[in-house]
DSSP file (Angstrom, degrees, kcal/mol; ACC not computed):
  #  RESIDUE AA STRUCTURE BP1 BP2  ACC     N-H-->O    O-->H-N    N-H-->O    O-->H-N    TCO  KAPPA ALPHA  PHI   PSI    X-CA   Y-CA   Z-CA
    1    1 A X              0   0    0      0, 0.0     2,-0.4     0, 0.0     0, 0.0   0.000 360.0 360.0 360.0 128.6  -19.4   15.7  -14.8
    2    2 A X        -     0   0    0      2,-0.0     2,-0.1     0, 0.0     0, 0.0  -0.484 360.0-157.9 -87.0 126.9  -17.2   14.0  -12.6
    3    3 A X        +     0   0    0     -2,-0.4     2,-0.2     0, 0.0     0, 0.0  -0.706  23.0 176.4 -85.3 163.8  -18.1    9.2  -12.4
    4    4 A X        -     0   0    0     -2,-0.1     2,-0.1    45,-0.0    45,-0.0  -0.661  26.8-113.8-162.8 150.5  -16.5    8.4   -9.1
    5    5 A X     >  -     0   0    0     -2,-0.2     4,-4.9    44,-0.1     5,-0.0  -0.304  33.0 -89.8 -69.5 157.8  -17.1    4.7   -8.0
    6    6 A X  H  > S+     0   0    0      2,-0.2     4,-1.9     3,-0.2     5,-0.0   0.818 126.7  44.8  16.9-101.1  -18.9    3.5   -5.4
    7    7 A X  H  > S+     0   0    0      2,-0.2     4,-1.3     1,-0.2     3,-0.5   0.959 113.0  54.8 -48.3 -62.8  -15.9    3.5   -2.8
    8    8 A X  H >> S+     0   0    0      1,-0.3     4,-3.9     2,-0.3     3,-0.6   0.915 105.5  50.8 -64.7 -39.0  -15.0    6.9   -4.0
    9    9 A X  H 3X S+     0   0    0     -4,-4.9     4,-0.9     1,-0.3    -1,-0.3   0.927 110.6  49.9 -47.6 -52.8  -18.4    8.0   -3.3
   10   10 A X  H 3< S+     0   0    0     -4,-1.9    -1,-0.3    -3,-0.5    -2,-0.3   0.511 109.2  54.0 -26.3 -45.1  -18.0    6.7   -0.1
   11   11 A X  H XX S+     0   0    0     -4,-1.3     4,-1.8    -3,-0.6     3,-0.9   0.576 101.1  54.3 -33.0 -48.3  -14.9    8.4    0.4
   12   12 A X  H 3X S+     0   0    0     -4,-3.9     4,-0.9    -5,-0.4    -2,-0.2   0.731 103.1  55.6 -85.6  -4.2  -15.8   11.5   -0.3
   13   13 A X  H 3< S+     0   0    0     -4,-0.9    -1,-0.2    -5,-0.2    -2,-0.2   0.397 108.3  48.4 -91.6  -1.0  -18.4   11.4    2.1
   14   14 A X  H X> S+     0   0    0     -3,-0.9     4,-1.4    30,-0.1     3,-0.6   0.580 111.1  54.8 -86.6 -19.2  -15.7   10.4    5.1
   15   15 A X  H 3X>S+     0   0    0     -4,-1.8     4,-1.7     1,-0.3     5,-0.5   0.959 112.0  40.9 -65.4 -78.1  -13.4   13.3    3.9
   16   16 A X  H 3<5S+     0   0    0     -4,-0.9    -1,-0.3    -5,-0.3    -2,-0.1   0.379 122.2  37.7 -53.2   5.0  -16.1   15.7    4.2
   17   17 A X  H X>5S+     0   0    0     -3,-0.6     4,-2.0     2,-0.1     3,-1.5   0.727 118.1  58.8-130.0 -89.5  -17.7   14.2    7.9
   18   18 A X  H >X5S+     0   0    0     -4,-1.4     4,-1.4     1,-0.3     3,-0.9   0.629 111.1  35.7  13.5-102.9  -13.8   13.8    8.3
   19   19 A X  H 3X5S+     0   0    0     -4,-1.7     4,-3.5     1,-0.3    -1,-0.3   0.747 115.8  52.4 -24.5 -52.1  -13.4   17.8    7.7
   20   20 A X  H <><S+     0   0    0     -3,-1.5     4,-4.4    -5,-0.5    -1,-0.3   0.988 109.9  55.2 -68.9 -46.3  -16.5   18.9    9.5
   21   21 A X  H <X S+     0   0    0     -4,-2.0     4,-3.1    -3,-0.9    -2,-0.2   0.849 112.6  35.9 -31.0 -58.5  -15.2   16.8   12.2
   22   22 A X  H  X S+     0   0    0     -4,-1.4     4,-0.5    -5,-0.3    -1,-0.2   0.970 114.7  56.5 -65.6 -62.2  -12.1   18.3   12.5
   23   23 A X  H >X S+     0   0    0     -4,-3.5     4,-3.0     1,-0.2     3,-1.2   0.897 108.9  50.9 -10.5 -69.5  -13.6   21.9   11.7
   24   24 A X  H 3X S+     0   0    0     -4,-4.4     4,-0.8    -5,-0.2    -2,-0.2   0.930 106.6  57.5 -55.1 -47.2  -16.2   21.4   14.9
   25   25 A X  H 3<>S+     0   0    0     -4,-3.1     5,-1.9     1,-0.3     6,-0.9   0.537 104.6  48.0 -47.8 -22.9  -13.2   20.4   17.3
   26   26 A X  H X<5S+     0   0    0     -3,-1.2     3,-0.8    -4,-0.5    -1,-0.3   0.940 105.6  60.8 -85.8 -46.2  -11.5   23.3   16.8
   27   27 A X  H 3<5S+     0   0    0     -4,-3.0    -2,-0.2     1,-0.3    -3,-0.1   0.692 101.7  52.6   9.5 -73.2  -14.8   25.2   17.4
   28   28 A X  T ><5S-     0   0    0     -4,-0.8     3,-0.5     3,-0.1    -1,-0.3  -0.418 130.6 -84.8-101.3  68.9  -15.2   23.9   20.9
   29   29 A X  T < 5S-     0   0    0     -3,-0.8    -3,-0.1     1,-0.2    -2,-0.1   0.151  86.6 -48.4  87.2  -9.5  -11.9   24.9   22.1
   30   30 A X  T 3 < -     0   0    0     -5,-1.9     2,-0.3     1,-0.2    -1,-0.2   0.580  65.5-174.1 103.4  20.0   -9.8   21.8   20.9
   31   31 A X    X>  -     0   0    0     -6,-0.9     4,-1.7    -3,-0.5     3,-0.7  -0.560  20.0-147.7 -74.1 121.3  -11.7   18.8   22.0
   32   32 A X  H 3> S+     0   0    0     -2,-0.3     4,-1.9     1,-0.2    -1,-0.2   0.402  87.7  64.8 -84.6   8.7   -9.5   16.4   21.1
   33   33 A X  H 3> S+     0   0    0      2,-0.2     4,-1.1     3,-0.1    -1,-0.2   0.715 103.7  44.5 -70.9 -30.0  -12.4   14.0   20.4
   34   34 A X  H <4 S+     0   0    0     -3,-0.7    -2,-0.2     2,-0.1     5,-0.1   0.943 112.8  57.1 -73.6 -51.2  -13.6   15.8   17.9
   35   35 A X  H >X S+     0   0    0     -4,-1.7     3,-1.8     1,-0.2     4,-1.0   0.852 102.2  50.4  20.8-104.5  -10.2   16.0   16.8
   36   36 A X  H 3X S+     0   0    0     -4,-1.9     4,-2.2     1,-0.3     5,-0.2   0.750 106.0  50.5 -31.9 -47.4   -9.4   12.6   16.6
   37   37 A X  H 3< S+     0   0    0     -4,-1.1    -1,-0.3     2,-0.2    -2,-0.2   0.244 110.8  51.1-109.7  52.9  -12.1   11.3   14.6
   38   38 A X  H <> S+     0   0    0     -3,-1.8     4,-1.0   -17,-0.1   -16,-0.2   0.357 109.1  47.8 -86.6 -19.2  -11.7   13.9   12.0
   39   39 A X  H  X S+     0   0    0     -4,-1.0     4,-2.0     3,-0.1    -2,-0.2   0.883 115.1  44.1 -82.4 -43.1   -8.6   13.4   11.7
   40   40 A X  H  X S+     0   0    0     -4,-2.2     4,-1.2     2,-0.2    -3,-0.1   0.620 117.6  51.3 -82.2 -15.6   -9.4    8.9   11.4
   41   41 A X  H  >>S+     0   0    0     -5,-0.2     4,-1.7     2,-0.2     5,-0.7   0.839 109.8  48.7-104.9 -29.7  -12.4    9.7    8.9
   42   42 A X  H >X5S+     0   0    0     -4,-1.0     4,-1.9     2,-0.2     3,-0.6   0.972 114.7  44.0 -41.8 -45.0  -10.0   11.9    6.8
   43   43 A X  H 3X5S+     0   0    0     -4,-2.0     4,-1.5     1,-0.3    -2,-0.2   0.952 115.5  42.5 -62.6 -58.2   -7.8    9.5    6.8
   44   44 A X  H 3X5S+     0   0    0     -4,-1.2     4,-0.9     2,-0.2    -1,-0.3   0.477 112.4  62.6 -59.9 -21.0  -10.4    6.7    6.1
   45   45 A X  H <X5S+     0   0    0     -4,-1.7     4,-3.8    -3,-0.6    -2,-0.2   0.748 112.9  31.9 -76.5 -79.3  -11.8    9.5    3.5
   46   46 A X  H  X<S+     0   0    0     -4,-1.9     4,-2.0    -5,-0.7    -2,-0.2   0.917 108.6  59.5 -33.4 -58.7   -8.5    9.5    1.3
   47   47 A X  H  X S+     0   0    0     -4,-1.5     4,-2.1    -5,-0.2    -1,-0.2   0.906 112.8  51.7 -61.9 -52.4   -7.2    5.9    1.6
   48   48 A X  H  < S+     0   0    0     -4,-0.9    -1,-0.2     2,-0.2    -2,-0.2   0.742 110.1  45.7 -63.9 -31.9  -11.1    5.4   -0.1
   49   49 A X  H  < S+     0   0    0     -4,-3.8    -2,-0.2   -38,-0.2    -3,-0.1   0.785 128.9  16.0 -88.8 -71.6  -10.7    7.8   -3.0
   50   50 A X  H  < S-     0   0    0     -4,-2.0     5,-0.3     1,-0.1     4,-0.2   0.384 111.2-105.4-104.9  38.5   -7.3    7.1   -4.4
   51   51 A X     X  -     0   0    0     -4,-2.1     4,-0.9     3,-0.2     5,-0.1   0.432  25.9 -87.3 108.6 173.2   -6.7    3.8   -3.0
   52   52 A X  H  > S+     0   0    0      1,-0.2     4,-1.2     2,-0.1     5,-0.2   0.975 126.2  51.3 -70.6 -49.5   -4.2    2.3    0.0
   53   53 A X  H  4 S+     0   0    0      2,-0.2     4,-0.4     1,-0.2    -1,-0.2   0.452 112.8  36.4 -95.0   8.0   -1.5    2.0   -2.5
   54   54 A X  H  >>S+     0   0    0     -4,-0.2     4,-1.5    -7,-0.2     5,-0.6   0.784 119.6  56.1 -92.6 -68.3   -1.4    5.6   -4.2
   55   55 A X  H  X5S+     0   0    0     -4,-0.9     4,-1.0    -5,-0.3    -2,-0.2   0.601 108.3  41.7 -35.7 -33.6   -2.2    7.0   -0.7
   56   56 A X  H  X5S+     0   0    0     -4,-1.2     4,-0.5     1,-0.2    -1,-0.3   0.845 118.2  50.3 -94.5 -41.1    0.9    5.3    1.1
   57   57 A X  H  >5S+     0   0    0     -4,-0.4     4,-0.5    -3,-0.3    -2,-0.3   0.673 108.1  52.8 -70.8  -8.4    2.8    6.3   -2.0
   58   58 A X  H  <5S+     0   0    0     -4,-1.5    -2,-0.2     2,-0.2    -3,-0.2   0.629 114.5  39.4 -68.1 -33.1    1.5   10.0   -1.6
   59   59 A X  H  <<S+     0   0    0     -4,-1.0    -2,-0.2    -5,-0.6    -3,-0.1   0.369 111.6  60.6-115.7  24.4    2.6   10.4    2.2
   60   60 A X  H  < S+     0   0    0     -4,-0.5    -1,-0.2     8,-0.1    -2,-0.2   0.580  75.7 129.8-109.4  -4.3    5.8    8.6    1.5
   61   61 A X     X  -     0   0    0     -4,-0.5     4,-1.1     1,-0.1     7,-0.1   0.042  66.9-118.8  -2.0 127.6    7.2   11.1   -1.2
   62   62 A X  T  4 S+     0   0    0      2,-0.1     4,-0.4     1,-0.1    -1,-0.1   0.814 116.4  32.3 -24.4 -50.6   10.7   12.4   -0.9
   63   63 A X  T >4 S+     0   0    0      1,-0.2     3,-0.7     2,-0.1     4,-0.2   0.988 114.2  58.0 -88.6 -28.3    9.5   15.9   -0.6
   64   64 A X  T >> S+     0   0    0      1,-0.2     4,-1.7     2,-0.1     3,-1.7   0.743  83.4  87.3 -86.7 -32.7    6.1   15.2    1.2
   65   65 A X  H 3X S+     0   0    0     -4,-1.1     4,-2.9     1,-0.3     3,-0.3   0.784  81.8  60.6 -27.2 -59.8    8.0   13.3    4.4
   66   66 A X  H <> S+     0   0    0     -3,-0.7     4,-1.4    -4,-0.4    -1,-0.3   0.866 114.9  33.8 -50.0 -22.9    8.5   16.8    6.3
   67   67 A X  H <> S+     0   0    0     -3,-1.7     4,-0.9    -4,-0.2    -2,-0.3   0.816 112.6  62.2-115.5 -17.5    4.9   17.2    6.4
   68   68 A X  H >X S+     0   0    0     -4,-1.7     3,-1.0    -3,-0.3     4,-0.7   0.969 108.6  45.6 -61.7 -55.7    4.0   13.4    6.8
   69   69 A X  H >X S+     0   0    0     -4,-2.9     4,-1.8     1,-0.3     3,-0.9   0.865 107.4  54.6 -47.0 -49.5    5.7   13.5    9.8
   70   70 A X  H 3< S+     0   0    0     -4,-1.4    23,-0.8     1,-0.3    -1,-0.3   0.615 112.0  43.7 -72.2 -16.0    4.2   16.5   11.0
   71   71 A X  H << S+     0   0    0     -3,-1.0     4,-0.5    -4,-0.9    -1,-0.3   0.399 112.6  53.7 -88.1  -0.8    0.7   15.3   10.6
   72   72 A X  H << S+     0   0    0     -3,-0.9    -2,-0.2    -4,-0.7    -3,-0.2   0.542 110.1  44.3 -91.7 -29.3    1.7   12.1   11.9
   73   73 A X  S  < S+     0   0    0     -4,-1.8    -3,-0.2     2,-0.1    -2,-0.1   0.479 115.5  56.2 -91.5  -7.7    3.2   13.8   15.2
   74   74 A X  S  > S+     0   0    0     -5,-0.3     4,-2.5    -4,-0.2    -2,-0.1   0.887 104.6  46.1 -49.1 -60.6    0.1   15.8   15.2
   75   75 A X  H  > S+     0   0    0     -4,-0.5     4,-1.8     1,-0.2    -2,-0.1   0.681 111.4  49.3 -59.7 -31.1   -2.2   13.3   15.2
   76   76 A X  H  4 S+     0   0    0      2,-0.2     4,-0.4     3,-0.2    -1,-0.2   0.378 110.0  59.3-104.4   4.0   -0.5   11.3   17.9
   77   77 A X  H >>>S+     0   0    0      2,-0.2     5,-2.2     9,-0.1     4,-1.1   0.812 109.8  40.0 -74.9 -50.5   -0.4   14.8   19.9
   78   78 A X  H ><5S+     0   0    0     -4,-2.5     3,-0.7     1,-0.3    -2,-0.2   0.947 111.1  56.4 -54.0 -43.7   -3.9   15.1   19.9
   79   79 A X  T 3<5S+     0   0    0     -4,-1.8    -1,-0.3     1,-0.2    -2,-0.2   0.827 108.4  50.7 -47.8 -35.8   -4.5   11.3   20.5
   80   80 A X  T <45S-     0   0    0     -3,-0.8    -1,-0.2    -4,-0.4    -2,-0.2   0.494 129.0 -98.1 -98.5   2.0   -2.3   11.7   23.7
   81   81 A X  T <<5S+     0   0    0     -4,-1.1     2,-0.6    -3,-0.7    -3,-0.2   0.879  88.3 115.8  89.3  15.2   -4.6   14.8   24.9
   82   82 A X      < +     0   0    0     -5,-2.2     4,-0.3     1,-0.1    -1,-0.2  -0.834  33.5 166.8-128.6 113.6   -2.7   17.7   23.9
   83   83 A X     >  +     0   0    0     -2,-0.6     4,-1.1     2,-0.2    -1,-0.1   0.717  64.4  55.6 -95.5 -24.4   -4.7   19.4   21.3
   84   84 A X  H  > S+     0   0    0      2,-0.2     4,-1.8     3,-0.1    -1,-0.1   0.953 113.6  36.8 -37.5 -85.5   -3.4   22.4   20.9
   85   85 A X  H  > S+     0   0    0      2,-0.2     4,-1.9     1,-0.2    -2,-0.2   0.626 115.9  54.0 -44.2 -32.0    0.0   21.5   20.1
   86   86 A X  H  > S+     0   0    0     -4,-0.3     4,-1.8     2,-0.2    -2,-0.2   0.934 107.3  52.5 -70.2 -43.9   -1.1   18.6   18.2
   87   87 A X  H  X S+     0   0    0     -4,-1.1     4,-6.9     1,-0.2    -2,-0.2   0.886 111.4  54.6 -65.5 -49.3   -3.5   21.0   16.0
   88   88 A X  H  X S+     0   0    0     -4,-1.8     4,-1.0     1,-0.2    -1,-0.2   0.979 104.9  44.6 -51.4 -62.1   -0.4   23.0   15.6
   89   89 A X  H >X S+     0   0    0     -4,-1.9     4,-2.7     2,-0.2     3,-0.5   0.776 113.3  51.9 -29.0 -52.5    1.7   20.6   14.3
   90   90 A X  H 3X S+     0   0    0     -4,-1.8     4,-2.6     1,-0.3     5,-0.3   0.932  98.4  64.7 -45.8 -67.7   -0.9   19.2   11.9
   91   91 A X  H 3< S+     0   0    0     -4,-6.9    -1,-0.3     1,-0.2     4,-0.3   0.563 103.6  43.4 -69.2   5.4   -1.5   22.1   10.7
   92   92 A X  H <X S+     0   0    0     -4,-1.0     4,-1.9    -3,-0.5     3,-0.3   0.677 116.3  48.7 -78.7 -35.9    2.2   22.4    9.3
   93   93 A X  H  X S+     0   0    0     -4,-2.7     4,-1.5   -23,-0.8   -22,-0.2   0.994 108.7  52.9 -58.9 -51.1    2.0   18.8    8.1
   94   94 A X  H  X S+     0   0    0     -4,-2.6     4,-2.3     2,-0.2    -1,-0.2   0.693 109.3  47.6 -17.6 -49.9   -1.3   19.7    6.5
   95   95 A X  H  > S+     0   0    0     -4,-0.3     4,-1.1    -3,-0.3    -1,-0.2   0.899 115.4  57.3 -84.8 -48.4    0.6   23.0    4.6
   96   96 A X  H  < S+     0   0    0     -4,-1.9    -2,-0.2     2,-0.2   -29,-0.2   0.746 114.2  25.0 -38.5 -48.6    3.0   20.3    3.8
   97   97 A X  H >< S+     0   0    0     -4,-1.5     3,-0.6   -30,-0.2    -3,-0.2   0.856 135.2  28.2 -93.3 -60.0    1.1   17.8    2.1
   98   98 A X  H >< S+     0   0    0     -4,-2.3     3,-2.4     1,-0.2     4,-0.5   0.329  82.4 106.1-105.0  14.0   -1.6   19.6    0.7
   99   99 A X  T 3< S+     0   0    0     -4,-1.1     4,-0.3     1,-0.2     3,-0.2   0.812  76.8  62.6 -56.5 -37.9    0.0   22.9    0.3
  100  100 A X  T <  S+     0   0    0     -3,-0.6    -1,-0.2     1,-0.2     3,-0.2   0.608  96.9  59.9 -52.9 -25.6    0.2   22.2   -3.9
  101  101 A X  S <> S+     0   0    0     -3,-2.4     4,-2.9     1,-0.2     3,-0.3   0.451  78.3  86.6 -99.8   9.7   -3.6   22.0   -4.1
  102  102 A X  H >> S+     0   0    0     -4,-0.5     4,-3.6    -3,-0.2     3,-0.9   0.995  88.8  54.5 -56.5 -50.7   -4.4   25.6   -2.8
  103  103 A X  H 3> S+     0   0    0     -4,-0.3     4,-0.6     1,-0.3    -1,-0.2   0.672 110.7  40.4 -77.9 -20.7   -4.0   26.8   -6.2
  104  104 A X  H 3> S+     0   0    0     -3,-0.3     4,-2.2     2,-0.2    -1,-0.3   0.608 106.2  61.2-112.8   9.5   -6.2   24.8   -7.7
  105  105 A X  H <X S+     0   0    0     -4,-2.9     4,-3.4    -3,-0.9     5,-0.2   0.968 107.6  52.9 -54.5 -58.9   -8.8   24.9   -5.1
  106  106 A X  H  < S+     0   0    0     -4,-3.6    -2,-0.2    -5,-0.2    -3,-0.2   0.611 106.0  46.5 -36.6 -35.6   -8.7   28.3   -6.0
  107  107 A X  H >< S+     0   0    0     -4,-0.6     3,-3.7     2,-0.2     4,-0.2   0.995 115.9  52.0 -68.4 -85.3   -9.3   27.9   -9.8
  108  108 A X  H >< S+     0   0    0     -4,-2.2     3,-0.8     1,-0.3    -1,-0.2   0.709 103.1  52.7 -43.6 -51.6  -12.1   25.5   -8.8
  109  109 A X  G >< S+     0   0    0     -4,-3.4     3,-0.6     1,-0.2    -1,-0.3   0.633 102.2  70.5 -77.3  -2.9  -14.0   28.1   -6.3
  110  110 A X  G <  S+     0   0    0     -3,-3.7    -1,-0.2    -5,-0.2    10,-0.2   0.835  92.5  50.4  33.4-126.1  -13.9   30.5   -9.2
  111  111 A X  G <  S+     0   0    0     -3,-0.8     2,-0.5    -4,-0.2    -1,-0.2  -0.617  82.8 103.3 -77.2  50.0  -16.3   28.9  -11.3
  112  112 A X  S <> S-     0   0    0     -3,-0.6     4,-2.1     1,-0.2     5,-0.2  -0.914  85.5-114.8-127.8 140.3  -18.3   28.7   -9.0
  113  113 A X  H  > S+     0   0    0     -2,-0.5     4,-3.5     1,-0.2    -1,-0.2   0.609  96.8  11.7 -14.9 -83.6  -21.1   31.3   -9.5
  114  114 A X  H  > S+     0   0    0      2,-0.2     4,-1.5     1,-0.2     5,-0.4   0.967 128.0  50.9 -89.1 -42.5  -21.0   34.0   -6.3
  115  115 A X  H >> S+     0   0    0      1,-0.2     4,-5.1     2,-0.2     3,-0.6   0.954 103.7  61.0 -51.6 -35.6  -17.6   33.1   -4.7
  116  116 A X  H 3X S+     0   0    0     -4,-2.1     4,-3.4     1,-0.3     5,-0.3   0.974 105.3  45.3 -40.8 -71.3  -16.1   33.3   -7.8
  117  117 A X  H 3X S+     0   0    0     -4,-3.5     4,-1.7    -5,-0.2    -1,-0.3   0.806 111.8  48.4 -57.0  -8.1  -17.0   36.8   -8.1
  118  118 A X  H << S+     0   0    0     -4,-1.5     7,-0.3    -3,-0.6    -2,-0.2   0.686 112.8  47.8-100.1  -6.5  -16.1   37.7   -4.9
  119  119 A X  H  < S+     0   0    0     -4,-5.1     6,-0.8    -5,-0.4    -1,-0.2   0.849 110.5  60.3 -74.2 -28.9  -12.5   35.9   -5.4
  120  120 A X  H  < S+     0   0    0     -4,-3.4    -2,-0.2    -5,-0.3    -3,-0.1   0.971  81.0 123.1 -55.4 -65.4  -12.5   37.8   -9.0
  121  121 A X    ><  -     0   0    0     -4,-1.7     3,-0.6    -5,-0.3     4,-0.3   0.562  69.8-134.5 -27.6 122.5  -12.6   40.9   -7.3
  122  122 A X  T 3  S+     0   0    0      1,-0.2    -1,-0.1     3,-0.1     4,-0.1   0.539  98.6  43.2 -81.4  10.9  -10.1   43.0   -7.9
  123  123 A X  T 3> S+     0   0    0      2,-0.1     4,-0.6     3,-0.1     3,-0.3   0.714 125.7  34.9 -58.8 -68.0   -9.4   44.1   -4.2
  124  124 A X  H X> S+     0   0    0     -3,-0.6     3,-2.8     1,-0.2     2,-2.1   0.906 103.7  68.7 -93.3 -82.9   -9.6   40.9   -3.1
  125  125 A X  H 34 S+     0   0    0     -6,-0.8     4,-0.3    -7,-0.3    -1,-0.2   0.098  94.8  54.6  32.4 -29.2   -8.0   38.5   -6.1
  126  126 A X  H 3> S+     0   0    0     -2,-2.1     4,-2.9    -3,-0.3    -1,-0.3   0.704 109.8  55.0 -98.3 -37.4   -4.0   39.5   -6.0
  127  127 A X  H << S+     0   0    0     -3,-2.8     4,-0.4    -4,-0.6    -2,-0.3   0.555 110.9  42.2 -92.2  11.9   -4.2   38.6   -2.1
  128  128 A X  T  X S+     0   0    0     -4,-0.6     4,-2.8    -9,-0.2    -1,-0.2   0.679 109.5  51.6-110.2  -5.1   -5.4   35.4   -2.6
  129  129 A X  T  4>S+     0   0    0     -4,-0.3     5,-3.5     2,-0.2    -2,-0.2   0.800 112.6  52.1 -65.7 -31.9   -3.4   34.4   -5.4
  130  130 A X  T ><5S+     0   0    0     -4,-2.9     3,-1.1     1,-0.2    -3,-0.1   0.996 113.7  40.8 -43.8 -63.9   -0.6   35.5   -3.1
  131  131 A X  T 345S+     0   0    0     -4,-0.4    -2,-0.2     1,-0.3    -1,-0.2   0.769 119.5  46.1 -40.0 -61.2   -2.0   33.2   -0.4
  132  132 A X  T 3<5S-     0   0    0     -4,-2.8    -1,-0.3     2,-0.2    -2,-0.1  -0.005 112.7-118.6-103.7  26.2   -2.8   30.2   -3.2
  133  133 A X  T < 5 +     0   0    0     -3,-1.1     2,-0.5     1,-0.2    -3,-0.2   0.867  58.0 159.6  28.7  60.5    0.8   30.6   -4.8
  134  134 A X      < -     0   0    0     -5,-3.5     2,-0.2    -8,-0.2    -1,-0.2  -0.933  29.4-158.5-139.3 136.1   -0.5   31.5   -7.9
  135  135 A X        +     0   0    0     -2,-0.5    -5,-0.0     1,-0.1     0, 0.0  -0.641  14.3 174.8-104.2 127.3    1.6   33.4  -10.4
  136  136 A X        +     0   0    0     -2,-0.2     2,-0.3     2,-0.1    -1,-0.1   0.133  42.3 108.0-121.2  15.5   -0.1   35.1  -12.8
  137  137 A X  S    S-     0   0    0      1,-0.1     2,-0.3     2,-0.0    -2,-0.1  -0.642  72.2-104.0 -95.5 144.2    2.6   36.8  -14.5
  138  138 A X        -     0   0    0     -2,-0.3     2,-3.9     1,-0.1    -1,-0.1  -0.547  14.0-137.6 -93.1 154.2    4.0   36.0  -17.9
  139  139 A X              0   0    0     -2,-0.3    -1,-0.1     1,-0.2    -2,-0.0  -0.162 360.0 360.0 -85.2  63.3    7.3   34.2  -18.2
  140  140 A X              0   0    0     -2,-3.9    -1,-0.2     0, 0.0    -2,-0.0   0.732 360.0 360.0-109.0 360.0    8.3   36.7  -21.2
């Protein structure tokens, strides 16, 4: 069982509002109001789980910079009313920053009873390990 403070709790409940946000905006075509504040309660989601000062050190990384930027010129696409483009963008900062935890979303969604099996599968299971860059081969 995972403690999470207060704040974190709190956090993880702008991430996910955050996410649905974002989710619903694409939905209706790219309304960049939905848009926008999924993108400001992610943000506000994050900053609240591992703090302003891991968070500022997370999207200022040497390697992470390509993809800060690109969620950063995303965000200010969308803000200026081109959602499309903005969305695009994002989503390559997005692949950028958070591209490292595909593989252990995957692990995670697993264990969890019925996706799991249907991620097990063996059909399905080598093309999402492709997908989640995870190498299953031994280094021998």
């Amino acid at each position: 069982m995972i403690w999470l403070s207060e704040r974190q709790k709190f956090g993880v409940g702008f991430t996910a509002s955050g996410i649905f946000f974002f989710l619903f905006g694409i939905m209706t075509f790219f309304d960049s109001g939905f848009l926008a504040l999924g993108n400001l309660l992610f943000i506000i989601g994050l900053v609240l789980i591992i703090g302003p000062q891991r968070t500022v050190a997370f999207f200022t990384r040497p390697t992470k910079i390509r993809g800060t930027v690109c969620f950063a010129l995303g965000i200010l696409l969308i803000l200026l009313k081109w959602s499309f483009f903005g969305f695009i963008l994002e989503s390559f900062g997005i692949l950028g920053l958070f591209g490292d935890f595909f593989g252990t979303i995957v692990q995670f969604l697993r264990s969890i009873p019925y996706i799991g099996d249907l991620l097990n599968h063996p059909i399905v299971a080598p093309t999402i390990d492709r997908l989640a860059g995870i190498n299953n081969t031994l280094p021998v």
